[in-house]
N, C-alpha and C positions, 0 to 999 in steps of 0.2 A: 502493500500500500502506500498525501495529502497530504487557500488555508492557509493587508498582512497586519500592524496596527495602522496602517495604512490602509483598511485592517482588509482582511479578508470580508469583512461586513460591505469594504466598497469593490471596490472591481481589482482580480486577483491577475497578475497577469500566470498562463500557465505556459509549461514548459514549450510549445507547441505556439505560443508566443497570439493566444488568442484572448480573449481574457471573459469574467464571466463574474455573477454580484455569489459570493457563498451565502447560503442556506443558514438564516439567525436557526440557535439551535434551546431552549430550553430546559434543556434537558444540560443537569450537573453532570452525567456520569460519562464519562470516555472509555471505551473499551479497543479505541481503536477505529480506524476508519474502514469506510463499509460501502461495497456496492451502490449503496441510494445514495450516501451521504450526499456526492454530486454526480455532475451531467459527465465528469471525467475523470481521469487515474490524473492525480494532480501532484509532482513530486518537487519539495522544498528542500532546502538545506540550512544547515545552520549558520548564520553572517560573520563571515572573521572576525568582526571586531566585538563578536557579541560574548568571546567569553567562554566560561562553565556553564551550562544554559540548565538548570533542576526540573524534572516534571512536577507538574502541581496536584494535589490530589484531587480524588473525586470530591461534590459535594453533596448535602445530605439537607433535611428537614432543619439539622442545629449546627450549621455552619455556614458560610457563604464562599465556599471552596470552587472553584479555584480559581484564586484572586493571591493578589502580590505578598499575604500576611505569611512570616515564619512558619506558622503554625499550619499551612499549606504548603509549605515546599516539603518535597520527596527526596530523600535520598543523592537517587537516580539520578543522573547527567549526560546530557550530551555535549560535542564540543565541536568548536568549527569545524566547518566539512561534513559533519553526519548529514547522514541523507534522510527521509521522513516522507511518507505518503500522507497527506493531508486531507482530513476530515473538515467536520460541521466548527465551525466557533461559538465559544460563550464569551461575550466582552471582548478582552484584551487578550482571548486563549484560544490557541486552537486545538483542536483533538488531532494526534499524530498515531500512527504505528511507526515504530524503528525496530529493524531487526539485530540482534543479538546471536552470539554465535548458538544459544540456546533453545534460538528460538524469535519469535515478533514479541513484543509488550506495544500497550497501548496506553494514551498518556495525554496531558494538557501539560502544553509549553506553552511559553510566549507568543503572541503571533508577529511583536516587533522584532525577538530575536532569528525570525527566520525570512529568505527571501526565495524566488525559484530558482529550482535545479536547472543549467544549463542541458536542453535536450539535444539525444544523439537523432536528429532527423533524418541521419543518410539511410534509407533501408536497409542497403548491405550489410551495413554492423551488427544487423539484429538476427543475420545466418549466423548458426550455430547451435551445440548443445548446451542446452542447459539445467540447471539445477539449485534445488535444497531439499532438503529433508522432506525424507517423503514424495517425492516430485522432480518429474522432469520435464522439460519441455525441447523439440527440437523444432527449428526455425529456419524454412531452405527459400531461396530465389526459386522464383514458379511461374513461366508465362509471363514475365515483367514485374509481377509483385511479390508477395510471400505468402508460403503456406507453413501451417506450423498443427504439430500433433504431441499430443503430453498423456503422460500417465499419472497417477497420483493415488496414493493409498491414507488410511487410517487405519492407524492399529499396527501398523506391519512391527514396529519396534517394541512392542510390549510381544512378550514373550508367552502371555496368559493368553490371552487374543490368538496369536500365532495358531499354537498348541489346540485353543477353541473353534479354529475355524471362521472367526467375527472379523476378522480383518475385512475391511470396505475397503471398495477400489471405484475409480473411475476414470476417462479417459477421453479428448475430445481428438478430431481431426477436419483441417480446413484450410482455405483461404482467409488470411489476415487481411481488415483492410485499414490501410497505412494512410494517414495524413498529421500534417504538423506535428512528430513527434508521437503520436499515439497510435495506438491499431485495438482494434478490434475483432472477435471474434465471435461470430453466430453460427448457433446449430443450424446445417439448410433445412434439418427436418422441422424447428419451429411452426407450432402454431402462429399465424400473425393474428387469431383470437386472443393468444397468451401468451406472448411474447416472455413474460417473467417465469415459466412454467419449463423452457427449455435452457440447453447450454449456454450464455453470454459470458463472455471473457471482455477483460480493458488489460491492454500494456501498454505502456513507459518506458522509455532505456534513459539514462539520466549514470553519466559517470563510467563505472565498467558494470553496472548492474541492469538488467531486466526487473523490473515490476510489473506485479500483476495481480488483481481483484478480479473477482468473477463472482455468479449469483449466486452460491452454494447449492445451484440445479447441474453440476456436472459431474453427477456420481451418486453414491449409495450416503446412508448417515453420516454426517461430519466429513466426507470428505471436499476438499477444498484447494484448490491451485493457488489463491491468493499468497504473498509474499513476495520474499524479494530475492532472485536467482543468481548466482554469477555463473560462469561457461564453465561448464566440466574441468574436469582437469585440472582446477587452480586452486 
């Protein structure tokens, strides 16, 4: 996976250099950026001069979190250059995912500390394979543009699952289609009654990374392509 005080409330430019008003959000709780959140996979970074930058916590019924008070800041940190797929804002906050060699976490930072991620526009860059945990995705030149085909599990690394047989899988195959920095990707067999009912992927390249959010309609329970991949091998 997103979203600047300048703020993302007004017009964001994204990476794909178009730009668009983000989605006021009321809701305290960030879990991370999502599918609906917006119209695009929207990738920031963090501003060199901006620092140690803390996520802020969630907020609740007896607090006004997350906002600039001590008693809201988290731990957790990011530092210039991290990269952030960018969600909904509250105030002066955006909801970000950042991946961790762990895994993603989901978080309210700044939205003054962060500006857009420079995009890889050139298609070519986005051939290859790739990967994270649990998932891969491979990205070829096809007929002038790209097609791209992934597989993706839940479960495979729990060993009780394994052994159970529960492991969920899923898998999509297609035509990408490519403009300013972004692609997409549609099941052909889609309903256009339900558009939300079948496969929908969004990518990003932004740095040496691929990003990617899609509907959680491309597989069995919990399984999910979303994240953030680098190319095999490295």
């Amino acid at each position: 996976m997103r979203r600047l005080a300048f703020v993302l409330g007004a017009a964001f430019s994204l990476i794909g250099g178009a730009s668009f008003a983000a989605p006021a959000s009321e809701d305290r709780f960030c879990s991370g950026a999502s599918f609906s959140d917006t119209p695009a996979l929207n990738v920031g970074r963090i501003k060199a001069d901006a620092g140690k930058v803390n996520f802020r916590k969630n907020g609740d019924a007896a607090n006004a979190c997350p906002s600039t008070g001590a008693d809201c800041q988290e731990k957790a940190y990011l530092v210039p250059g991290d990269l952030v797929v960018l969600g909904v804002t509250k105030g002066d906050f955006v909801c970000v995912d950042y991946e961790t060699a762990k895994g993603s976490r989901g978080g309210w930072l700044p939205a003054s500390a962060i500006e857009p991620a420079p995009a890889a526009t050139d298609p070519t860059s986005w051939a290859g394979k790739w990967k994270r945990i649990e998932a891969n995705i491979s990205i070829e030149t096809a007929g002038g543009g790209l097609k791209a085909e992934g597989s993706a599990s839940f479960g495979s690394l729990d060993p009780d699952r394994v052994k159970r047989g529960a492991v969920n899988s899923g898998e999509f195959s297609g035509p990408l289609l490519v403009k300013g920095g972004q692609a997409v990707f549609t099941d052909k067999d889609a309903d256009p009654k339900e558009p939300d009912a079948s496969c929908r992927l969004r990518m990003a390249r932004a740095g040496e990374v691929l990003f990617v959010q899609d509907n959680m309609q491309c597989g069995g329970l919990n399984v999910s392509f979303s994240g953030l991949y680098r190319r095999a091998g490295k």
